[in-house]
C-alpha positions in Angstrom: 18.9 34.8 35.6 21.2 37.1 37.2 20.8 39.7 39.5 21.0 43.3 37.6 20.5 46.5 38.7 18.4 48.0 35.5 17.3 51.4 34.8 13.4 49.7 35.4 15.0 49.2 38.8 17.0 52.8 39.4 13.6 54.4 38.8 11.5 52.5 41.3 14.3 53.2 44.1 14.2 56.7 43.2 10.3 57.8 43.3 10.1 55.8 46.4 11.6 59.4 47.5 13.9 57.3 49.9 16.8 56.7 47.2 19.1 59.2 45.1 20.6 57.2 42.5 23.2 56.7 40.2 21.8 55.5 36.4 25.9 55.7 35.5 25.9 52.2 37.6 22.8 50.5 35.6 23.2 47.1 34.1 21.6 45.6 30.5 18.5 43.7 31.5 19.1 40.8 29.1 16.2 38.7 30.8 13.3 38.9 28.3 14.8 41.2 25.8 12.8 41.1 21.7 10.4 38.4 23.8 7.0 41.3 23.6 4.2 41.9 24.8 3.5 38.0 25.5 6.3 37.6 27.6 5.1 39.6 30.6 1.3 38.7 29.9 1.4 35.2 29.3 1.9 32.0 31.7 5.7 31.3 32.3 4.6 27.8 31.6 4.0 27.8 27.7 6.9 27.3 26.2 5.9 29.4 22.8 6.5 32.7 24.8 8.3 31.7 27.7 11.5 30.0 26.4 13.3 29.6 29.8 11.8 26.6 30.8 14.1 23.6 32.0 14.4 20.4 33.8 14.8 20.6 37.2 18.6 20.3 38.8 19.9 20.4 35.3 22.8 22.4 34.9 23.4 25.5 32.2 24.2 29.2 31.7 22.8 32.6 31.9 21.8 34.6 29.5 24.7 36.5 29.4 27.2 34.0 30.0 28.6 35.0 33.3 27.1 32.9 35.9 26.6 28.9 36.1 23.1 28.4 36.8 21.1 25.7 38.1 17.3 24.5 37.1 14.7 25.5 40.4 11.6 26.6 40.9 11.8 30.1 42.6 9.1 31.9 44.8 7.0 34.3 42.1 7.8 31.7 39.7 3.8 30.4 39.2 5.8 26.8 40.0 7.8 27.5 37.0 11.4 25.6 36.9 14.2 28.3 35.2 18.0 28.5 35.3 19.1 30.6 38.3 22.6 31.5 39.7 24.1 31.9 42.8 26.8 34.5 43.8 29.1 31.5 44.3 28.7 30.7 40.2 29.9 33.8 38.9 32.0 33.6 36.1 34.2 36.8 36.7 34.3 36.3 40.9 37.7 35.7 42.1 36.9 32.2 43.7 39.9 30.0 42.9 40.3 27.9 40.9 39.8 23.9 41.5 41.9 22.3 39.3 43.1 21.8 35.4 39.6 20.4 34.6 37.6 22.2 36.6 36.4 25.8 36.2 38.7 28.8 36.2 37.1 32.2 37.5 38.4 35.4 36.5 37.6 38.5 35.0 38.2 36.8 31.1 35.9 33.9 31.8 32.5 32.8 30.7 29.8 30.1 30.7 30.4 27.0 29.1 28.6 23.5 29.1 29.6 20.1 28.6 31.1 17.0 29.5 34.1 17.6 31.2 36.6 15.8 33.7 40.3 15.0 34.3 41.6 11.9 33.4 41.1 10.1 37.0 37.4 11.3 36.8 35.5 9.1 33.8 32.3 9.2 35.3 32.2 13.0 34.5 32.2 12.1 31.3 28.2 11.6 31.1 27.6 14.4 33.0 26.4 17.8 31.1 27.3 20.6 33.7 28.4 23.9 33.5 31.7 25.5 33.7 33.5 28.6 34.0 35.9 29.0 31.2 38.0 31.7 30.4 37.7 32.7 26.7 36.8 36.0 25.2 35.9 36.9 21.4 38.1 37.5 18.5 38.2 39.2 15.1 41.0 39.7 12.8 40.7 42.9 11.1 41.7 41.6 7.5 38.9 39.2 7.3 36.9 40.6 9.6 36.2 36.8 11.1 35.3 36.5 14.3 36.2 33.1 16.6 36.3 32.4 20.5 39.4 31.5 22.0 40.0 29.6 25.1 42.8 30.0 27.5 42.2 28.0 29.8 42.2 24.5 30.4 44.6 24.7 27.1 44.5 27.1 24.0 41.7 26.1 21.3 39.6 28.4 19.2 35.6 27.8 18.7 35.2 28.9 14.9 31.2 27.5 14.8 28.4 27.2 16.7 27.9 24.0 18.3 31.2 23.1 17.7 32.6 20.2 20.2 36.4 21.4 21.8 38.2 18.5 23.8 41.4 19.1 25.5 44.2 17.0 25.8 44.9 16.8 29.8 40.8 16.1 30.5 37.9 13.7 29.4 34.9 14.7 27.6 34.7 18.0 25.9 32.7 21.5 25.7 30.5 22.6 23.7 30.7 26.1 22.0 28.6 28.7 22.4 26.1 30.5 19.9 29.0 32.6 17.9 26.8 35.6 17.6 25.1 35.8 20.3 28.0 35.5 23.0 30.1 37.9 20.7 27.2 40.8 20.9 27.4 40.1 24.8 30.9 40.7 25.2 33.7 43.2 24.3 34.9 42.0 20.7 39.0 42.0 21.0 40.4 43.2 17.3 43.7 41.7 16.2 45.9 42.4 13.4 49.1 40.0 13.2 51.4 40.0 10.1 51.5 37.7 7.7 55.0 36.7 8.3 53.9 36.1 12.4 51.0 33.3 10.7 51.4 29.6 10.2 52.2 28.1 7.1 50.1 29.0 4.2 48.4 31.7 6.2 47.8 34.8 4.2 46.2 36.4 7.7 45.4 34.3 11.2 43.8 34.5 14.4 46.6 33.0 16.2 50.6 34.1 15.8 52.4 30.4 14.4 49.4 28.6 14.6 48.2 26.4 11.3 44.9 25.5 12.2 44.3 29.5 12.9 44.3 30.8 9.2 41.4 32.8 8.3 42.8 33.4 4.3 45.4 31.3 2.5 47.9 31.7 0.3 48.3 29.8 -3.2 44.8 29.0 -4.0 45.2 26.9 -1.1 41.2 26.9 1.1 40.8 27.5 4.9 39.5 24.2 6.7 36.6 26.0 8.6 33.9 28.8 8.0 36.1 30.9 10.4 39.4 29.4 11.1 41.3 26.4 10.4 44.5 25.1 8.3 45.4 25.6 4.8 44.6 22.7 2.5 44.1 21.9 -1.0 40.2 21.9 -2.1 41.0 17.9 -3.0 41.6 17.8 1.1 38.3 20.0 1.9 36.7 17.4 4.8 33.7 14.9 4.6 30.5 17.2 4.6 32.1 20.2 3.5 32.7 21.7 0.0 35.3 24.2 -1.3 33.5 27.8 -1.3 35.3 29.3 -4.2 34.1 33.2 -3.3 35.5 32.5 0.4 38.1 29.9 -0.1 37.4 27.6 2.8 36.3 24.4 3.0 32.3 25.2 4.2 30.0 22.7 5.8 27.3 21.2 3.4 23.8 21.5 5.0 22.4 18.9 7.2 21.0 16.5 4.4 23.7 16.2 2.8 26.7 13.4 3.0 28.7 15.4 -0.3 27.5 18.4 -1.4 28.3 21.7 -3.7 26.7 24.3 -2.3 25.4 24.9 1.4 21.4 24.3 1.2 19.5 21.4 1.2 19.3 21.6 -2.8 23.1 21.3 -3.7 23.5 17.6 -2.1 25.5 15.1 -4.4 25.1 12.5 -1.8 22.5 12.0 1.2 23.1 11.4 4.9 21.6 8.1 6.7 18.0 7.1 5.8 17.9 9.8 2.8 17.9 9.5 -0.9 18.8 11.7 -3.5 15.9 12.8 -6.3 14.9 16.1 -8.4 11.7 14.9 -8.6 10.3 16.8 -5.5 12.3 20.6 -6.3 12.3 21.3 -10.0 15.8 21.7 -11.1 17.1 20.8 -7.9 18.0 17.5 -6.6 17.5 17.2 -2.1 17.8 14.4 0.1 14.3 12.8 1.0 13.2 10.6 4.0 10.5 8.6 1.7 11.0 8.5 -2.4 8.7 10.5 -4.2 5.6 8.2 -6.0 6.8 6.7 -9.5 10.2 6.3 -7.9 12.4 4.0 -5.7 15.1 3.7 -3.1 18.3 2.9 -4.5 21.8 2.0 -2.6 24.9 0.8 -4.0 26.8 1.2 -0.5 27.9 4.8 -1.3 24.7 6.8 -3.1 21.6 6.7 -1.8 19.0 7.5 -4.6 15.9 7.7 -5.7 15.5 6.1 -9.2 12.6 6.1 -11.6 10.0 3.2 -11.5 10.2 0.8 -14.8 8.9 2.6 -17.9 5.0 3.1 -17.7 4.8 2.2 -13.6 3.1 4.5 -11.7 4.6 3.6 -8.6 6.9 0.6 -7.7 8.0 -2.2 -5.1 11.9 -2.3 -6.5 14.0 -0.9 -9.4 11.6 -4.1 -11.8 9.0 -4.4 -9.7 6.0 -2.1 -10.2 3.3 -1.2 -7.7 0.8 0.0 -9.9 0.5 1.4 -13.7 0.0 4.5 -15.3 -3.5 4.5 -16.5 -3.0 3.7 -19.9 -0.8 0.7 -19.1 -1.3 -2.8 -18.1 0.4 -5.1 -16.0 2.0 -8.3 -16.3 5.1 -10.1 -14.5 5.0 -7.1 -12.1 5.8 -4.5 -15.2 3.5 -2.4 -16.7 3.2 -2.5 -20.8 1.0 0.6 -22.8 1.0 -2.9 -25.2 1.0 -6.4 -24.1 3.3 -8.4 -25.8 2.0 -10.6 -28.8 -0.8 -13.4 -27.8 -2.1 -10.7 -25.0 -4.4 -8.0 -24.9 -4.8 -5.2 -22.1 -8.4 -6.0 -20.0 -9.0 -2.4 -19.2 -11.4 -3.5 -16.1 -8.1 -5.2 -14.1 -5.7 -3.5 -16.0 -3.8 -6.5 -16.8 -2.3 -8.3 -19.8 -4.7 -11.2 -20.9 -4.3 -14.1 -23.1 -5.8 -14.1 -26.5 -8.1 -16.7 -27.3 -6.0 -19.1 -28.7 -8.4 -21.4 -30.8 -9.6 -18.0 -32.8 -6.3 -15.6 -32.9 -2.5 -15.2 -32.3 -2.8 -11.8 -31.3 -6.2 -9.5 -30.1 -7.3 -6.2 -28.7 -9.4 -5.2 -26.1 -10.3 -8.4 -25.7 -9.8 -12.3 -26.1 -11.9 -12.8 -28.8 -11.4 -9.6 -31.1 -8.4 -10.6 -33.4 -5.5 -8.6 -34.8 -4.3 -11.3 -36.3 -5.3 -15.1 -37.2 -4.0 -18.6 -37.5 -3.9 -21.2 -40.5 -3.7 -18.6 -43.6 -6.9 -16.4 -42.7 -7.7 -13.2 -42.8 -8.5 -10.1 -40.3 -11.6 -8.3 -40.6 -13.3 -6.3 -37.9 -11.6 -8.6 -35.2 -12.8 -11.5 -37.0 -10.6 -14.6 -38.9 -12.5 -15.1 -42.4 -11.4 -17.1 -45.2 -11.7 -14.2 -47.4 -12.2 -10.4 -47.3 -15.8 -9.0 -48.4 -16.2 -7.4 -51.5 -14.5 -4.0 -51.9 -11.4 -5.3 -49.9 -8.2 -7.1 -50.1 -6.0 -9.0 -48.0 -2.4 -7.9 -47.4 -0.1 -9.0 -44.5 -3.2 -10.9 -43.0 -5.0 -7.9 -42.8 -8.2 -6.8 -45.2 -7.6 -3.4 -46.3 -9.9 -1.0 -49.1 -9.1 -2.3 -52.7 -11.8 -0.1 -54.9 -15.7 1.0 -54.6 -18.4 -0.4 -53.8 -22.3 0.0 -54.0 -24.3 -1.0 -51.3 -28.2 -0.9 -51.4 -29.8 -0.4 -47.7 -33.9 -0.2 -46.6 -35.4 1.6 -44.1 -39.0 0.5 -43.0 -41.6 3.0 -41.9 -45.1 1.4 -39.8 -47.2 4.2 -42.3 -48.0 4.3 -45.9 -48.2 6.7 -48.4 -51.7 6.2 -49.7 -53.2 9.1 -51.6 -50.1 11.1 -50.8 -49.4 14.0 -53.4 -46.5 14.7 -55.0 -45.6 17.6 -52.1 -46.0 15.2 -49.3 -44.0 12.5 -50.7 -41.2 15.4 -51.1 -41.5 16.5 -47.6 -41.2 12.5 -46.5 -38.2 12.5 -48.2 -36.5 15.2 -47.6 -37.0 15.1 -43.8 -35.6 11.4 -44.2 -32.5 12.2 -45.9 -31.9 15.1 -43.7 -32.3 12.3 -40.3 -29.8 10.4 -41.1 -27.2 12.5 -40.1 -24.4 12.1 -43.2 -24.0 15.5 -45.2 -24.3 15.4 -49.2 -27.3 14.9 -51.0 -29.1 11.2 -50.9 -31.8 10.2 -53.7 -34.0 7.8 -52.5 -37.3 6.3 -53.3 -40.1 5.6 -50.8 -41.7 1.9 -52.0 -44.8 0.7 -50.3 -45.0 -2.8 -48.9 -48.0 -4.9 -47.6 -48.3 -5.6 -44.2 -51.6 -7.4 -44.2 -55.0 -6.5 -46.0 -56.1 -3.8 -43.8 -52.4 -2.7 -43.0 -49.2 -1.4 -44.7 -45.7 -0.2 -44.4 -43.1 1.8 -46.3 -39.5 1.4 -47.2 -37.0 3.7 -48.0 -34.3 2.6 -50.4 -30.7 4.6 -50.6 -27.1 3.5 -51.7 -24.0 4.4 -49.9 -21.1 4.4 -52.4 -17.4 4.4 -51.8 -14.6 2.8 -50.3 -15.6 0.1 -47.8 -14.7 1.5 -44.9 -16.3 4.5 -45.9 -19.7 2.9 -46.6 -19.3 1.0 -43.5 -18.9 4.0 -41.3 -21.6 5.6 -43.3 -23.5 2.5 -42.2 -22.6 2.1 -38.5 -24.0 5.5 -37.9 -26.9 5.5 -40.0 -27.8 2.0 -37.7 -26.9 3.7 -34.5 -29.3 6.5 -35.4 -32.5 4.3 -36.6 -32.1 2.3 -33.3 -32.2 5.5 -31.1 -35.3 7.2 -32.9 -33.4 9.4 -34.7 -34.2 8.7 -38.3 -38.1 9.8 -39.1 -40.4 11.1 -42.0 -42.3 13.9 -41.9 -45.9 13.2 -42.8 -49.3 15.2 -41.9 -47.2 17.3 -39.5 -46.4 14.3 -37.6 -42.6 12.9 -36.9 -42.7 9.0 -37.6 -39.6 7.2 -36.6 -38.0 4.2 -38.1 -38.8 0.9 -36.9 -35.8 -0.2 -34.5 -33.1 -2.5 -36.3 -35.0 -1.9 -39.5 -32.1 -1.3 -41.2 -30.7 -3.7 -44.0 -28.8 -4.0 -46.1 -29.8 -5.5 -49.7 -27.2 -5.9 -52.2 -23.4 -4.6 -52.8 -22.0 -4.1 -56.2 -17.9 -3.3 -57.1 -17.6 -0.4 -58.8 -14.1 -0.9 -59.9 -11.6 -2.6 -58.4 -7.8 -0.9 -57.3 -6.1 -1.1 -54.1 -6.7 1.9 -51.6 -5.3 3.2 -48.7 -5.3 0.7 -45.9 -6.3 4.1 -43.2 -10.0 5.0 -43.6 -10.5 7.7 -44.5 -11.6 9.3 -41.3 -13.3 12.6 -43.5 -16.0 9.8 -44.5 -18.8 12.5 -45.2 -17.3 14.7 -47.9 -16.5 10.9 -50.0 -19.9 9.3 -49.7 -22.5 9.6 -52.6 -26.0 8.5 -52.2 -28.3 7.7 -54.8 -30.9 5.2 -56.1 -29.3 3.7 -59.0 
């Protein structure tokens, strides 16, 4: 840092009772300033609160931009290497000057780094140093933009921070300072030329007949800069900039973005190096990625880099027809992903692949290789299986048996009990219970027949009939089945619950009712159609 005399200091040197002082004469101490509490009370060597910290012998700037500074390690330091200058390295000293491109001292000059040399001195080029430049800050009083301009080695104007300046008598460059900050920590020079004094286009300038110093433009023409620059046509408006139409001037696009229409990251049109372009990450907003979001892919056509969507039904993928992986209700074959396998496959839901058919039973199946949808040589579907012919209460049509009518169909329940000496009461409570088991709504009629099971033993049977369409009845059936092999199908008898014997159910006889073709959809409603009764 530099040496100041602060008020902190005045103060001490006063109630020493050896000083009077003049507070007229005290300096800004910049070192430190909106750092806190942590700044004094922490170690100089953590970074987080001390921000100081450099490599040793390199070269930079102070704080307030009037002395050169080198990296050492002072006494009272704690070991610490900052940037400290020396009376000799004081921007505004009158020490002469050493040459075109060397630095120029001088009550207008500042601290500047970069790589700078004349052109008998290459080796400079690689060097980042510090210099003493003489510049000083800007703002035209129209646009109220503010710029640095240097005098010295040549004329140029810093309109953005970071901003690289070369000169045309040395090698290397400079490179500019934080705009802000060096233009709150230094007297801010407030110009107002005339129009007519501006380069061409200029509606008002930094710079008397300069071009590239416009700060507004006539004839819907854009400033070339976010400060400063010449006027051009939005059609003209740089590489990584876009044409700000509330400022009129070509702005730069944000870091991301190779093309852009706006200045954040979510207004790119095209991405920089190793970046790709998607909207899947920012809804309603497309931003340049490092890595394509999951169910997308890298795509480049030597101008866009994007990110384009996997194949349908992919979950994630290799290349543009490649996929990775499918969604879950997709399978995968040839390295795409299919929520139906093409004809003579079916999806295996364990590997999630397509799988052939069984070829000596089906042309095409589901689920899997054996359970057709379809059947060679003139037969028929039903239930996954090639018959000859449909079963009674169907028809075929386009290979497929559908409901043609109603049927009758007589099933038996068997009981180990019997239903000797059982009165009239008993036998209703038997049969109501039953009825009530088997878990279909309506009202079944049934009759309890006893059957010999040997001389000194014997079982019952319980007779009902399911009538309607096919499918109907055979839903009717599937869950009536379902329930006598889980228990849940008894009789109530003597307060106790019998069950049905497991896989007791049968079924006797089926009758057509009448014939007539049906909707080929069962009727999923099954409950409210089926009527039970002994006939």
């Amino acid at each position: 840092p530099s040496v100041v005399l602060s008020n902190i200091t005045l103060a001490l040197l006063e109630d020493s009772g050896w000083y009077s002082v003049n507070y007229g004469l005290a300096s800004e101490l910049v070192w430190g300033q909106g750092l806190g509490c942590p700044f004094t009370t922490g170690s100089c060597a953590n970074s987080n609160v001390f921000p100081y910290l450099c490599k040793l012998e390199m070269q930079g700037c102070s704080s307030d931009y009037l002395s050169m500074t080198r990296c050492v390690r002072p006494m009272f330091m704690d070991n610490c290497p900052i940037y400290v200058s020396a009376p000799a390295q004081n921007c505004i000293s009158n020490v002469p000057s050493a040459g075109t491109c060397k630095s120029t001292f001088g009550s207008h000059s500042k601290c500047m780094q970069g790589y700078l040399g004349g052109t008998n001195d290459p080796n400079t080029i690689n060097q980042l140093v510090s210099y003493c430049i003489q510049m000083d800050c800007y703002r035209d009083n129209q646009t109220r933009a503010v710029a640095i301009r240097i005098s010295k080695p040549e004329v140029k104007w810093c309109t953005e921070s970071g901003q690289i300046i070369t000169f045309s008598n040395c090698n290397g460059n400079l490179t500019c300072p934080l705009m802000n900050d060096f233009c709150t920590k230094t007297t801010v020079i407030e110009i107002g030329i005339l129009a007519a004094d501006c380069g061409a286009g200029c509606q008002s300038c930094l710079e008397a007949n300069n071009d590239n110093a416009c700060t507004s433009c006539h004839n819907n023409l854009y400033v070339n800069g976010s400060i400063a620059g010449a006027c051009i046509p939005t059609s003209q408006c740089p590489a990584r900039t876009y044409p700000d139409a509330a400022m009129k001037k070509c702005l730069k696009c944000h870091t991301d973005c190779l093309a852009c229409s706006g200045n954040t990251s979510g207004h790119c049109t095209l991405c920089a190096d190793n970046t790709y372009l998607t909207n899947r990450v920012t809804p309603g907003q497309a931003v340049c990625v490092p890595t394509c979001p999951v169910g997308t892919v890298r795509s480049q056509d030597g101008i866009n880099n994007t990110c384009v969507d996997c194949p349908r039904n992919c979950y994630d993928c290799i290349e543009k027809e490649v996929c990775r992986s499918c969604l879950p209700n997709a399978f995968m074959l040839n390295k795409l992903c299919y929520v139906t396998c093409p004809a003579g496959l079916y999806g295996d839901i364990t590997t999630k692949t397509c799988e052939e058919c069984n070829a000596s039973k089906c042309i095409n199946c589901i689920n899997n290789e054996n359970y057709c949808t379809s059947c060679p040589g003139g037969l028929t579907v039903q239930d996954g299986e090639c018959l000859l012919a449909c079963p009674l209460g169907r028809q075929t049509i386009n290979g497929i048996c559908v409901d043609a009518g109603t049927i009758d169909a007589l099933y038996q329940v068997t009981f180990d009990t019997d239903i000797i000496n059982a009165t009239s009461a008993e036998l209703q409570e038997m049969t109501t219970s039953f009825n009530a088991s088997l878990g279909i709504q309506g009202s079944l009629v049934g009759e309890l027949i006893p059957l010999s099971a040997g001389p000194d033993h014997q079982q019952i049977v319980y007779r009902f009939t399911l009538i309607g369409s096919y499918s109907v009845v055979h839903s009717a059936a599937v869950i009536i089945r379902n329930r006598v092999n889980t228990n849940q199908v008894i009789i109530q008898k003597d307060g106790m619950t019998i069950p049905a014997e497991n896989g007791s159910l049968l079924l006797i006889r089926t009758l057509l009712l009448h014939s007539g073709n049906s909707a080929a959809t069962p009727n999923p409603d099954w409950m409210n159609n089926v009527v039970n009764g002994l006939r």
